[in-house]
C-alpha positions, 0 to 999 in steps of 0.5 A: 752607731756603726751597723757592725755595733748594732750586730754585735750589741743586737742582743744579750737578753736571752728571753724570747721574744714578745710582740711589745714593751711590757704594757704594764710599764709602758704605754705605746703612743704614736711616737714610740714608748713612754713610761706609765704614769702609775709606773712613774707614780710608783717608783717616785714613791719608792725613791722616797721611801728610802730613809737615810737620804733624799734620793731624789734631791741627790739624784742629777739623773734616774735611769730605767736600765736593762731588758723592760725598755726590750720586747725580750722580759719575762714577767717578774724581770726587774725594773732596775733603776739607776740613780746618777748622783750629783756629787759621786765624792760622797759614794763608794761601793759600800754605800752602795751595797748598802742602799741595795741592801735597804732595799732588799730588805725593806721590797714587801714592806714597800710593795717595791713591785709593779705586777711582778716587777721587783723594783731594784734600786742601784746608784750607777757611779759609772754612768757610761756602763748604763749605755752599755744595756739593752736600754735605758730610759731617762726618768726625769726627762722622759726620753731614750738614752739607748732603745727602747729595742724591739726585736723580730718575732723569730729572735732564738736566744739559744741559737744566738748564744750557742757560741758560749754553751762551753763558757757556761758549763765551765762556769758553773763546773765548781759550782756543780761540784760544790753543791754536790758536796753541800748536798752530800754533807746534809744527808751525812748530817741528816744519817748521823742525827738520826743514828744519836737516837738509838746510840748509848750515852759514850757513842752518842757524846762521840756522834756529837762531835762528828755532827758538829765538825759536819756543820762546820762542813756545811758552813764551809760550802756555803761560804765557798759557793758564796765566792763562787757567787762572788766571781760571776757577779764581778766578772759581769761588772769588769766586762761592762766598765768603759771609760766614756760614754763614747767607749760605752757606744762604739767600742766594738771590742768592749760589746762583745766582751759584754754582751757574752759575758752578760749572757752567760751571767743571765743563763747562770741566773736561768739555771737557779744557781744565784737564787740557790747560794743567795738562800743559802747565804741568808743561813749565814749572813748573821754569824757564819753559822748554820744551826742544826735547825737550819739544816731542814732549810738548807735540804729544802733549798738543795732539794734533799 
């Protein structure tokens, strides 16, 4: 790998940095970092865990990707691991999202953490993205793809990522909007509830309607935030789509596209707009529909 390569993909974590791999995952010999036992032990359970298949009999290769082989995590980053099957025929994203979506729903049940590790498990149908991270280790052979990476004590994400501040604002600009409207649409809805109380019988019957439009409201945000959701999660994975593993490697073009873009999708993360949409998709994953109970959640996650 070229210096100017090196420069260009030196960074897209923006988490400060520590004096080592997290040691919680990884033990540091005399020739450089290697997975934990207890870790590995971990993961295998987890992997076999997964009931519609055997994943580790499909799997051609497990990779450990992204900012744990770094000296730049905090402490509840995810161990994401990457199952390189060996027949991509019988994959699409479908299934994929529903593997993640397994997952998910089943981290408590199976303990899927290593101290506040969530362990998220993806298969990778594009192999070459993964040399694309800040690091990626190989599970079966024991052995760095890309990495493991550290960095000087003095790294300073904000002065690194400077650069993009106007990216970010203007990425987040229609979701500040939205979510201003969300926020306003429940207190209108919380004003109305409240004034049925006191109403006679033909006033209240014509509250009730308005209520009921105010809910079809609240659902219409919180489906339009999910779009907006949506665009940041696919522009992060079209900035990171090379063709090779070579591409992946020098590609210079190709790392500053991803290495900004990536940024910019963590500090959107950062700022809590993911985890607040993800909330409020939950509300309507089922049938599109928020309850007029539900609306006591939706106030707790928006903070009204």
């Amino acid at each position: 790998m070229n210096r100017l390569f090196d420069a260009i993909v030196n960074d897209s974590s923006i988490d400060f940095p520590t004096a080592t791999l997290d040691l919680a995952v990884w033990e540091e010999e005399q020739d450089g970092y290697h997975l934990r036992e207890d870790a590995r032990e971990k993961i295998l359970q987890i992997l076999d865990a997964y009931e519609p298949i055997d994943l580790l009999d499909m799997a051609r290769e497990i990779r450990i990707v992204g900012s744990l082989g770094t000296n730049l995590y905090v402490e509840d980053a995810d161990i994401d691991v990457h199952i390189v099957p060996n027949d991509f025929s019988v994959w699409d994203d479908d299934k994929v999202s529903a593997l993640r979506k397994w997952f998910r729903e089943h981290e408590e049940q199976l303990d899927a953490f290593i101290m506040k590790h969530p362990i998220e498990v993806s298969v990778q149908l594009n192999p070459a993205q993964d040399l694309m991270s800040d690091s990626a280790y190989d599970f079966l052979a024991d052995s760095w793809l890309v990495g493991p990476k550290i960095v000087s004590r003095d790294y300073d994400p904000y002065e690194d990522f400077s650069h993009i501040a106007g990216d970010i604002r203007s990425a987040v600009q229609d979701a500040d909007l939205l979510m201003g409207e969300l926020k306003r649409d429940v207190i209108d809805f919380e004003v109305i509830k409240q004034a049925m109380n006191t109403m006679p019988a033909d006033v209240r019957q014509r509250l009730h309607l308005k209520l009921k439009n105010k809910l079809a409201e609240i659902e219409k945000d919180i489906e339009t935030l999910y779009s907006k959701r949506k665009e940041w999660t696919d522009a992060r994975r079209d900035a990171s789509r090379p063709e090779s593993p070579e591409q992946a490697l020098q590609d210079v073009e190709l790392a500053k596209k991803w290495k900004d873009t990536n940024a910019t999708f963590k500090f959107i993360s950062r700022y809590k707009y993911m985890f607040v949409i993800k909330e409020l998709e939950k509300l309507i994953a089922d049938d599109g529909k928020v309850s007029p109970e539900e609306v006591d959640v939706i106030k707790n996650i928006v903070g009204v």
